[in-house]
C-alpha positions in Angstrom: 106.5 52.3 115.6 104.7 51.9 111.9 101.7 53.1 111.0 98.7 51.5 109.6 96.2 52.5 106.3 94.1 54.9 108.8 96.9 57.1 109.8 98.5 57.9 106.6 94.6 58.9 105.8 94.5 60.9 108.7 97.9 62.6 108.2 96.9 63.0 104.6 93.8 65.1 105.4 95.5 66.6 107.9 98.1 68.0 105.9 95.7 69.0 103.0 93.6 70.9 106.0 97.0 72.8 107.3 97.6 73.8 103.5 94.3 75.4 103.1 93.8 73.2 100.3 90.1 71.6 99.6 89.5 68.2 98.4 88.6 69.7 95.3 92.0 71.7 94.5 93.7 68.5 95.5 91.5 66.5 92.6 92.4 68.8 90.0 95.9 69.4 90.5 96.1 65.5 90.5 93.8 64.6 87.5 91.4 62.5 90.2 88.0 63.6 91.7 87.3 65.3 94.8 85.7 61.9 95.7 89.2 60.0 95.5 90.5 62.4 97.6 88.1 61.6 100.0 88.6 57.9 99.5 92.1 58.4 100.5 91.9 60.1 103.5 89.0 58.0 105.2 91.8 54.7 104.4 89.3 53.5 101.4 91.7 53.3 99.1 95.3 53.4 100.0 97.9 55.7 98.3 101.1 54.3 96.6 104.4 55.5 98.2 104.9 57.7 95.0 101.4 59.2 95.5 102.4 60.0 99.2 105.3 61.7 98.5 103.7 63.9 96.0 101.4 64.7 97.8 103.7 65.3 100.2 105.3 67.9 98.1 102.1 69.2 97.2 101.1 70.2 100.7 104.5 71.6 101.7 104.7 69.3 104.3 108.1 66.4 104.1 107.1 62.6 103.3 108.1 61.8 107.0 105.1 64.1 108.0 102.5 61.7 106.1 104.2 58.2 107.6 104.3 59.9 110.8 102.3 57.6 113.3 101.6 59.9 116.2 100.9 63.2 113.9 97.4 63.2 112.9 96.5 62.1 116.9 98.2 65.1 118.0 97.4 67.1 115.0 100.6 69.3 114.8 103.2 69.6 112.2 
């Protein structure tokens, strides 16, 4: 099964959330505002594959855990 624009937004804030990051640490580590963070994890704007997988790495989590399409619905690792 794939997974659409909303889930990758979903796993993304869920994998931020899990980290105990905040939108805001996520902004500066990445150069962006907290506000693009945002926009990326309601599905406004998508995020390249690069940007995934750093962010990936970011959050500790593996790239599979962001493309994951039954992740964020059952909210576990």
């Amino acid at each position: 099964m794939s997974i659409d624009a909303k889930g990758i937004a979903a796993n993304l804030r869920l994998s931020r959330i899990e980290a105990g990051l905040s939108q805001g640490d996520v902004g500066k580590h990445f150069g962006v505002t907290r506000q693009s963070v945002s926009m990326w994890e309601h599905g406004i704007h998508k995020v390249s594959a690069e940007l995934a997988g750093q962010l990936a790495e970011y959050y500790g989590v593996s790239i599979e855990n962001i493309y994951d399409p039954f992740r964020a619905l059952m909210g576990v690792r």
